[in-house]
C-alpha positions in Angstrom: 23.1 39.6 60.5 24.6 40.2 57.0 22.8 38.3 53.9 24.6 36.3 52.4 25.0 35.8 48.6 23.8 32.3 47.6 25.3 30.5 44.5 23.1 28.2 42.6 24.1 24.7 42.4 23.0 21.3 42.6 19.3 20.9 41.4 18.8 24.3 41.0 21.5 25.6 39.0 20.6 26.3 35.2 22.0 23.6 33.2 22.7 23.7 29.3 21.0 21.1 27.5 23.3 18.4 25.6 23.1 18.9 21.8 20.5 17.0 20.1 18.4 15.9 23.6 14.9 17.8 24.2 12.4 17.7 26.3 9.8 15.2 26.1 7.3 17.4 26.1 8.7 19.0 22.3 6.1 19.6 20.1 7.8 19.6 16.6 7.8 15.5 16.0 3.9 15.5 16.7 3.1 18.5 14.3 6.0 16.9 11.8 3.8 13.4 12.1 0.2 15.3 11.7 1.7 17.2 8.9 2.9 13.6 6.7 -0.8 12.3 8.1 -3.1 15.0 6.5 -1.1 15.0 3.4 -1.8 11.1 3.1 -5.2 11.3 4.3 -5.7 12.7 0.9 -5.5 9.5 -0.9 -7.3 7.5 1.9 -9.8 6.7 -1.0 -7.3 5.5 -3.3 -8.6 2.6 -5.3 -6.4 -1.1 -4.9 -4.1 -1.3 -7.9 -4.5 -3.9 -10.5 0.0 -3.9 -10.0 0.3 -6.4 -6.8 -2.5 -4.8 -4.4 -4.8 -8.0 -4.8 -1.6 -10.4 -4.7 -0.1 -8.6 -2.3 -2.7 -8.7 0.1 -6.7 -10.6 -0.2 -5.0 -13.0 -2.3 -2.6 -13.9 0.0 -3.1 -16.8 2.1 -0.8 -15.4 4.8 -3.2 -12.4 4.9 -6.5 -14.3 4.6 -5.8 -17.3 6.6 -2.5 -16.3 8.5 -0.6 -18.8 7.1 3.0 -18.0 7.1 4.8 -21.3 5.7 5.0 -19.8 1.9 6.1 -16.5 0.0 4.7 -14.2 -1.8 5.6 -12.1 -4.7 8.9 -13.6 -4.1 9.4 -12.5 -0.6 9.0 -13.7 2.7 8.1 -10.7 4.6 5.7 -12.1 7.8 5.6 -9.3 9.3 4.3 -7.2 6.0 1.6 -9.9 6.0 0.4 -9.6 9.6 0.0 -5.7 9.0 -2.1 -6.5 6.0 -3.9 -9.1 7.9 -4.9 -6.4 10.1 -6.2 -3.9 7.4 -8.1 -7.5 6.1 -9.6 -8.1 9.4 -11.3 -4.8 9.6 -12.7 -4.3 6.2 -11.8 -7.1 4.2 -10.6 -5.7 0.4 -11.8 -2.5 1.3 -8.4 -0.4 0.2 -9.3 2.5 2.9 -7.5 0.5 5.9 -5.1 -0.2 3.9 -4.2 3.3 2.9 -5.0 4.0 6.3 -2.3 1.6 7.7 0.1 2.7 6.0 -0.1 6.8 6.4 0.0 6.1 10.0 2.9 4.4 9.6 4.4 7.1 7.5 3.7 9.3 10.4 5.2 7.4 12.7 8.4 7.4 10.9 8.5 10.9 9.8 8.3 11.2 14.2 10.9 8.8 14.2 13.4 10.5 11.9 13.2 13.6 14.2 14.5 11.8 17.1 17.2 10.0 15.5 18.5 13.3 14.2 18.1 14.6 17.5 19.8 11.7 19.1 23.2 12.1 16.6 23.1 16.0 17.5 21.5 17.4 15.0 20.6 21.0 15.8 16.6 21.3 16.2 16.1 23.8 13.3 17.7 21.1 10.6 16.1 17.9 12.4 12.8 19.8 11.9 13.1 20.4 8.4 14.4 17.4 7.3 12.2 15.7 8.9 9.5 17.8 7.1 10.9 17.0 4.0 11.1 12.8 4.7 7.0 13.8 5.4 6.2 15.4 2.3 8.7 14.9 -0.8 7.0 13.8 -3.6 9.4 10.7 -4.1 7.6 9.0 -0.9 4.3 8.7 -2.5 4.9 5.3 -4.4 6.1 3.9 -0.6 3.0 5.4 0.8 0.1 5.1 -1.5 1.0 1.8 -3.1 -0.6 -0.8 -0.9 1.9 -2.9 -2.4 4.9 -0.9 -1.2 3.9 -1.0 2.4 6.8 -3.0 3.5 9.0 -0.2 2.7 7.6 1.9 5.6 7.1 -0.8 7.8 10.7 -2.1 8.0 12.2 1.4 8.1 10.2 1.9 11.0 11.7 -1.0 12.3 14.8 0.2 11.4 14.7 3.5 12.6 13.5 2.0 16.2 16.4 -0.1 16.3 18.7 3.0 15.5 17.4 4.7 18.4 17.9 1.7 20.6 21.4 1.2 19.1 22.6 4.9 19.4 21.4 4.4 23.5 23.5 1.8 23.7 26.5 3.6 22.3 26.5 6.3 23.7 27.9 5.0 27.4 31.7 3.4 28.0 30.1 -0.1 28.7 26.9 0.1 26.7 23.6 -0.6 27.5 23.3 -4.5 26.9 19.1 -4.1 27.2 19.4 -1.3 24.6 21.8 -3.8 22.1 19.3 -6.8 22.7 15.9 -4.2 21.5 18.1 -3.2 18.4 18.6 -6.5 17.2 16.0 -8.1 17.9 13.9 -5.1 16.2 16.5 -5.9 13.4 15.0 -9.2 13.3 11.5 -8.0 13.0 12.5 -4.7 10.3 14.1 -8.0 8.2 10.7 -10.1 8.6 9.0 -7.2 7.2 11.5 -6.6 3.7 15.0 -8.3 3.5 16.1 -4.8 2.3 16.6 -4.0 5.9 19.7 -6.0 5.4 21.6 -2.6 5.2 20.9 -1.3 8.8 24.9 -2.7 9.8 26.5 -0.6 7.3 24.1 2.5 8.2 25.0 1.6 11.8 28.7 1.6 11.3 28.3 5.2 9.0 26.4 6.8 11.8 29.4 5.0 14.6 32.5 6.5 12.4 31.2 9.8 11.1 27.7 11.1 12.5 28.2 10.9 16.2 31.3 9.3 17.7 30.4 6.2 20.3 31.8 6.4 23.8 31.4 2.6 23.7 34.8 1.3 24.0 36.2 -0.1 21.1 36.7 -3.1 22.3 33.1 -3.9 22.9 31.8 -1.8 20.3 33.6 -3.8 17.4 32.4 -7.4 18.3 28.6 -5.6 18.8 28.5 -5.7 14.9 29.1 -9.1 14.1 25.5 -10.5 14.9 24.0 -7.4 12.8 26.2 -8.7 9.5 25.8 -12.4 10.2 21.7 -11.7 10.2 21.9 -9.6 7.2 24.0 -12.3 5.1 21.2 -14.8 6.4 19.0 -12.7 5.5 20.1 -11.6 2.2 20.9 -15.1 1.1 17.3 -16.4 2.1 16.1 -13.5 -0.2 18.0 -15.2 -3.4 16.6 -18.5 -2.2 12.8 -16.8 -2.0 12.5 -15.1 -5.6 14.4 -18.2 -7.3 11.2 -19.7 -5.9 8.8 -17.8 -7.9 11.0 -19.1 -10.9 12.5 -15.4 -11.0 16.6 -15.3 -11.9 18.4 -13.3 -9.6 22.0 -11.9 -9.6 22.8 -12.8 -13.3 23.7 -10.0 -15.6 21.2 -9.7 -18.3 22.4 -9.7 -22.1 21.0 -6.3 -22.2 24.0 -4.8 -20.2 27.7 -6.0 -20.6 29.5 -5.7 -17.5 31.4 -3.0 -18.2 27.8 -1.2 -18.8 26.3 -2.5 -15.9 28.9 -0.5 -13.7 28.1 2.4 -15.8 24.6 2.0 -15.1 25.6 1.7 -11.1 26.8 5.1 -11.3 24.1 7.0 -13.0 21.5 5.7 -10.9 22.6 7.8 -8.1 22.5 10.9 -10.1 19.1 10.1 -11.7 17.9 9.8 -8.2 19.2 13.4 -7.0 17.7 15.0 -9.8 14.5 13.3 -8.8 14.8 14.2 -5.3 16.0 18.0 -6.3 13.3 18.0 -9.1 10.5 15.5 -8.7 8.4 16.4 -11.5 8.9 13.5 -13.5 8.5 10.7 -11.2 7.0 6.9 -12.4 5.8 3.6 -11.2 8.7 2.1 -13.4 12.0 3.7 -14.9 14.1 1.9 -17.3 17.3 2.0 -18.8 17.3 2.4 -22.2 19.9 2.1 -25.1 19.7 4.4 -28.4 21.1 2.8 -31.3 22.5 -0.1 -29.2 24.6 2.8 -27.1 23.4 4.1 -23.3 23.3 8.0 -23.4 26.6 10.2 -22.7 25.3 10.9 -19.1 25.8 7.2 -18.3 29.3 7.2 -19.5 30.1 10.6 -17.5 28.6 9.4 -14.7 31.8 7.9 -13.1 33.4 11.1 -13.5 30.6 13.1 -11.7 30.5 10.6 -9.0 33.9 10.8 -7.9 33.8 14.3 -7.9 31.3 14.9 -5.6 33.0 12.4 -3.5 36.2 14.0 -4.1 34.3 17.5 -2.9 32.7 15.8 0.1 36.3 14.8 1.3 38.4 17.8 0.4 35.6 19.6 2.8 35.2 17.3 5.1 36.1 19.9 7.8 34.3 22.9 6.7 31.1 21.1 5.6 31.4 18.1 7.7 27.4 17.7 6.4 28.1 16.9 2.9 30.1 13.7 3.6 27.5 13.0 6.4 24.6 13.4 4.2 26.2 11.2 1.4 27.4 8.1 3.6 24.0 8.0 5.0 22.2 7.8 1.5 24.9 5.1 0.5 24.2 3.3 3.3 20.5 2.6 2.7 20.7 1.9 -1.2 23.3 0.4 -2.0 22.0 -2.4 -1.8 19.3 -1.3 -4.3 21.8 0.0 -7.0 21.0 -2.1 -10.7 24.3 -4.8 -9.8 22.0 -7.2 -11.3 18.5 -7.8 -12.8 15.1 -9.3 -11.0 14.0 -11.2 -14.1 13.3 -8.6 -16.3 13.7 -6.3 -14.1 16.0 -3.7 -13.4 16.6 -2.5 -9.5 15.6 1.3 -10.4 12.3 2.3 -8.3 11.6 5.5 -6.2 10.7 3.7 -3.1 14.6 2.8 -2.6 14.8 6.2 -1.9 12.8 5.6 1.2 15.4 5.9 4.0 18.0 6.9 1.9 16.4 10.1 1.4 17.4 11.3 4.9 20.7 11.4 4.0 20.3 14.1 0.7 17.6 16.2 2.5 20.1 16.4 5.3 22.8 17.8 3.0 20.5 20.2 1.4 19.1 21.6 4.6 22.7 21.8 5.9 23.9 23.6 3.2 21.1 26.4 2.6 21.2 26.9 6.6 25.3 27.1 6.1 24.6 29.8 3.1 22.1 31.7 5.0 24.7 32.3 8.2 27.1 32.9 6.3 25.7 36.0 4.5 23.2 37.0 7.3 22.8 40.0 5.1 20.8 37.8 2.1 19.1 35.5 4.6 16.0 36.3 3.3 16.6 35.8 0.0 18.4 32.8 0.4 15.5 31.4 2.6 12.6 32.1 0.6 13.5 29.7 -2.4 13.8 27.1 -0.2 10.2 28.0 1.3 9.1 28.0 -2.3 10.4 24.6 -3.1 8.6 23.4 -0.1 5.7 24.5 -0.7 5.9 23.0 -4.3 6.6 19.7 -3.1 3.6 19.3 -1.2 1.5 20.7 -4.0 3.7 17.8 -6.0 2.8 15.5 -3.7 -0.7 15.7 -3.2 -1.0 15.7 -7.2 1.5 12.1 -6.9 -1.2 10.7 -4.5 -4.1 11.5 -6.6 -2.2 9.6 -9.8 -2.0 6.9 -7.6 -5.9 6.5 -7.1 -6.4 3.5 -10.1 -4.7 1.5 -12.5 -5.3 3.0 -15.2 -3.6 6.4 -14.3 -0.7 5.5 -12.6 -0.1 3.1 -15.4 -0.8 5.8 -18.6 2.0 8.0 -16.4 4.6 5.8 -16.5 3.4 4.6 -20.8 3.5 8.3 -21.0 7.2 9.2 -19.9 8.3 6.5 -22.3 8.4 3.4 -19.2 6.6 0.3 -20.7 8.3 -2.3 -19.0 8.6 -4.8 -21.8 4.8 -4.3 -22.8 4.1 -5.1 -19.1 2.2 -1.3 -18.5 0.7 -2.0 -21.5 -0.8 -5.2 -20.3 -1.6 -3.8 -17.1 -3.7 -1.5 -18.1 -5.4 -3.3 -20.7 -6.1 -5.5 -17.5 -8.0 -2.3 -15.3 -9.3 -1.2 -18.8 -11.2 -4.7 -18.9 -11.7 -5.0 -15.1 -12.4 -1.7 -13.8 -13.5 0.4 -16.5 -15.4 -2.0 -18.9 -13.9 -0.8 -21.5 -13.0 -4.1 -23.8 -12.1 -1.7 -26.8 -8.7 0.4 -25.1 -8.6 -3.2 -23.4 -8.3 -4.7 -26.7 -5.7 -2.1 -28.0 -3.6 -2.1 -25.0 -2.6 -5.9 -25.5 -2.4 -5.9 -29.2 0.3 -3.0 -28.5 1.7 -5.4 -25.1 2.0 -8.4 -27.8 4.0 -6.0 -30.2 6.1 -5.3 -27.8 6.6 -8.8 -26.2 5.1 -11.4 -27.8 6.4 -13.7 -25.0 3.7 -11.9 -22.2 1.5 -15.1 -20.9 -0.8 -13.0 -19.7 -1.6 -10.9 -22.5 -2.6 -14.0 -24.3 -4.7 -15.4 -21.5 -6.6 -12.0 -20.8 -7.6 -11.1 -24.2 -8.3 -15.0 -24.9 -10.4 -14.5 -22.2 -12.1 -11.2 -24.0 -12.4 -13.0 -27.2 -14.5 -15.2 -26.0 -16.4 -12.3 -23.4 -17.6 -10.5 -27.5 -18.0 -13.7 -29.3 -14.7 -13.9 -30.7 -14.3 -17.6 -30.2 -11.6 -18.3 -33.1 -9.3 -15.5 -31.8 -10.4 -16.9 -27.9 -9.2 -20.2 -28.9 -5.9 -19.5 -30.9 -4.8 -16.9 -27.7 -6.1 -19.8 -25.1 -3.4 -22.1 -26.9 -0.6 -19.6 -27.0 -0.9 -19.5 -23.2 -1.2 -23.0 -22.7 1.6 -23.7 -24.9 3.6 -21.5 -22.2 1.7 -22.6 -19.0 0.2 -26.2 -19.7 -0.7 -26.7 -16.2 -3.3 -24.0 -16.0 -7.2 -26.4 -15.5 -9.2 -22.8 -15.9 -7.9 -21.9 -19.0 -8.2 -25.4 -20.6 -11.9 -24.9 -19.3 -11.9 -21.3 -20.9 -10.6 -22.7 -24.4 -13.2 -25.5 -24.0 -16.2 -23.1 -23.8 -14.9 -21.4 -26.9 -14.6 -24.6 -28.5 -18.0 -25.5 -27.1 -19.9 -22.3 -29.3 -17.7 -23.0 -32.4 -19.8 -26.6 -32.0 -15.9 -28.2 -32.5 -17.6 -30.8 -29.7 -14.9 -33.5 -29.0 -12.0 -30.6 -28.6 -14.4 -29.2 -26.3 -14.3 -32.0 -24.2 -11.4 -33.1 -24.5 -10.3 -29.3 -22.6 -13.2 -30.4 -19.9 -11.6 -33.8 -19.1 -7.7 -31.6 -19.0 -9.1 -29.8 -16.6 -10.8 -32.3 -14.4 -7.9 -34.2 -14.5 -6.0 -31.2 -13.0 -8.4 -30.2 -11.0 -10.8 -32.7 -9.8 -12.7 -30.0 -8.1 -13.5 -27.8 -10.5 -17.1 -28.4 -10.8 -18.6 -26.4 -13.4 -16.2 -28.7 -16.1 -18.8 -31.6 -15.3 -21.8 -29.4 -16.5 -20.2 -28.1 -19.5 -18.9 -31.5 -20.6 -22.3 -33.3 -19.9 -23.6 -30.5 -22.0 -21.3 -31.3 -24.4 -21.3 -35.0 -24.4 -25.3 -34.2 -24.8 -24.9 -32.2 -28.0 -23.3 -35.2 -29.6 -26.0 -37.8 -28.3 -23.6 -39.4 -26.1 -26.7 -38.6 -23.2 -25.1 -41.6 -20.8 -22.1 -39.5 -20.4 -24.0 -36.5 -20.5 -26.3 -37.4 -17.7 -23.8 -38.5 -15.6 -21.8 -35.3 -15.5 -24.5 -33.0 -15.1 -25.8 -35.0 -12.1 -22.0 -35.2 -10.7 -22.3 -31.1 -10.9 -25.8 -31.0 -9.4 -24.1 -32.8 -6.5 -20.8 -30.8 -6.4 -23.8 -27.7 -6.2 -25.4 -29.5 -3.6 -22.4 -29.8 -1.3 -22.6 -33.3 -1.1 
């Protein structure tokens, strides 16, 4: 009986694997998320910044006492709150599970971004090092390692989850209805977290009409977008509505910046951003656009010029470097919402944490484009390759150096005073705030408002905090005069009235002192310790009646009766 010759087929044939889909046993996205984990671990100690930390989170009534009805720092971001409720739950204002949170967030994302490059058929080798690059570029840290600015990671994981789900529901003729329903609902939730999420339709679309074409028909595919724009405009509108709240102006252009400027200043902010992200030795809490002599610098007038070249470039080879188109859209996509249209008060929408998601997008045309250079002269692979490792390498030393700057106040702070970023005095008063808090140190404390006042002279704070110091070194005419500057700004403020009045009280100037006492009982009939200072006061003037009767009145408040 002759043997015969068996074909393989069915089950057993070898089968090519589609583009972009792996195994789920690949063990790149796990090493990429240890990788962005260990280099965060490293500021797991990181102190709680005196910039938002302590508003942001313990003195937050959302995140103390889960009470979701208000905003905070203008924003209404539940689900931001619930993640600090968490960290608060577990170790109170203890900054570690904070930290802590947040790299494992990081991580997840950085395992996320692999498999949506996977997903729009990204080759493995690109995916990988992008993805290594979202994990370790120094322009991440402020995201990171501000406990602040750990609603930037949490809705892009959001909105990286719903990408997945979205691109599964695409990618058939009649969609995947379950798959649609996950996106937008985790939509919802990456919204609930930070409005900026409001940009996920447009990065959808981008991904639909150039990354990976949908076999959803078009029919179906077209109406899918409608909810995702409708919830962004509600969305974004609500966001106005939360920061005019907070008494902070948005959307109007400041007198700093004509219009005609203000588009200039639209156009350079992209460019400052890839030099940061090609060069990231210069990065800062705060940047700020600055005139000389009333004039913005020749860059900013250029920078239209440079701008549509490079998208003149990405068109003209949109064939032969289909990446560098790809790699652009996606970065417009997920800032443009975060370009300096308009001001936030005082101020201007130019931070590194925008370039959170949008980052994808540039290390994608970078890794693209070294791994286009290296194939095309296989004979200089090496030396083509080996920059690249360098600059790696460099970024991670970068990085770990960023995270360590971000460990207090004050040096985060002196950074940003340091590469000329003051913010309108507000570093200034910032630190002077941790020098007075943290360090003790009422001299540079001192200092650093006198030079915020110089500045500003219109900083509430500065008055109230070195009023406050005034009266800490026995400065009580200083104490007073700075008390009434602030008050003059914020009138409604019972524990500064009660600050003036104890000033008041040990320059013996009795009947001022209480008449701040009785201001701030009267705005805050709770405040207890005005009854023993004004019966200690009504006392010193022999008035013992009224005296007696405050100081028992406090004894009681003591007592808890």
């Amino acid at each position: 009986m002759t043997k015969k010759s068996r074909t393989h087929t069915g089950s057993s044939a070898k089968r090519t694997p589609k583009p972009g889909v792996k195994s789920s046993g690949d063990w790149r996205p796990w090493l990429l998320a240890a990788i962005a984990f260990l280099l965060y671990s490293t500021g797991l100690t990181n102190q709680m910044l005196g910039i938002d930390d302590h508003m942001a989170t313990v003195d937050n009534p959302a995140v103390k006492d889960l009470v979701f009805t208000g905003f905070n720092l203008g924003m209404y971001a539940p689900v931001t709150w619930m993640g600090y409720a968490l960290a608060y739950s577990i170790g109170g204002d203890n900054p570690f599970w904070y930290h802590l949170l947040s790299a494992l967030v990081h991580a997840a994302n950085v395992w996320l971004v692999y498999k949506v490059l996977l997903r729009l058929d990204v080759s493995t080798s690109v995916a990988f090092a992008v993805s290594l690059l979202f994990a370790v570029h120094p322009i991440q840290v402020e995201s990171v390692a501000w406990i602040a600015g750990f609603s930037t990671p949490l809705f892009s994981m959001f909105c990286l989850l719903s990408t997945l789900f979205y691109l599964e529901h695409a990618q058939t003729a009649s969609g995947s209805w379950q798959h649609y329903g996950y996106s937008l609902g985790l939509f919802v939730v990456a919204c609930l977290a930070k409005s900026t999420a409001v940009m996920l339709p447009i990065l959808l679309l981008v991904l639909d009409q150039f990354w990976k074409q949908p076999k959803l028909e078009p029919g179906k595919r077209w109406p899918g977008y409608i909810p995702y724009f409708l919830l962004a405009l509600g969305f974004g509108l609500y966001t106005f509505h939360t920061r005019a709240d907070i008494g902070v102006e948005v959307g109007a252009l400041t007198n700093d910046f004509s219009p005609l400027e203000r588009a200039f200043l639209v156009c350079y902010t992209p460019l400052l951003y890839w030099g940061k992200l090609l060069f990231p030795y210069n990065l800062s809490i705060y940047y700020s656009f600055d005139k000389v002599n009333g004039q913005l610098p020749l860059i900013y007038y250029v920078s239209p010029l440079i701008l549509a070249g490079i998208a003149f470039a990405a068109w003209h080879f949109r064939h032969r470097a289909p990446y560098f188109m790809k790699g652009l859209l996606f970065y417009g996509a997920n800032i443009i919402f975060m370009l300096p249209f308009y001001s936030v008060g005082t101020f201007e929408l130019c931070a590194d944490h925008y370039n959170y998601l949008a980052a994808i997008g540039f290390f994608y045309l970078i890794v693209s484009a070294w791994e286009a250079a290296y194939k095309a002269f296989p004979g200089y692979a090496y030396a083509i390759q080996s920059p690249g490792r360098i600059w790696v390498g460099a970024l991670v030393l970068l990085s770990v150096l960023q995270i360590r700057l971000w460990g207090d106040t004050i040096s985060i702070v002196s950074n940003a005073i340091e590469k000329g970023f003051h913010q309108h005095g507000k570093m200034y008063q910032a630190r002077a705030i941790a020098w007075a808090n943290d360090r003790k140190n009422f001299k540079e404390a001192m200092s650093d408002f006198d030079k915020a006042l110089e500045i500003n002279p219109n900083l509430a704070d500065s008055y109230k905090y070195r009023g406050g110091l005034y009266g800490v070194t026995k400065q009580y005419d200083k104490s007073v005069a700075d008390l009434s500057q602030y008050l003059k700004m914020y009138p409604e403020d019972s524990e500064q009235y009660y600050n003036r009045g104890l000033s008041l009280l040990n320059l013996n100037r009795m009947q001022e002192a209480i008449a701040d006492f009785s201001k701030t009982l009267e705005l805050n009939p709770d405040f207890a310790r005005a009854y023993r200072a004004r019966g200690n006061a009504y006392n010193a003037i022999g008035d013992t009646a009224r005296g007696q009767a405050d100081l028992a009145e406090w004894e009681k408040r003591k007592a808890g009766i």
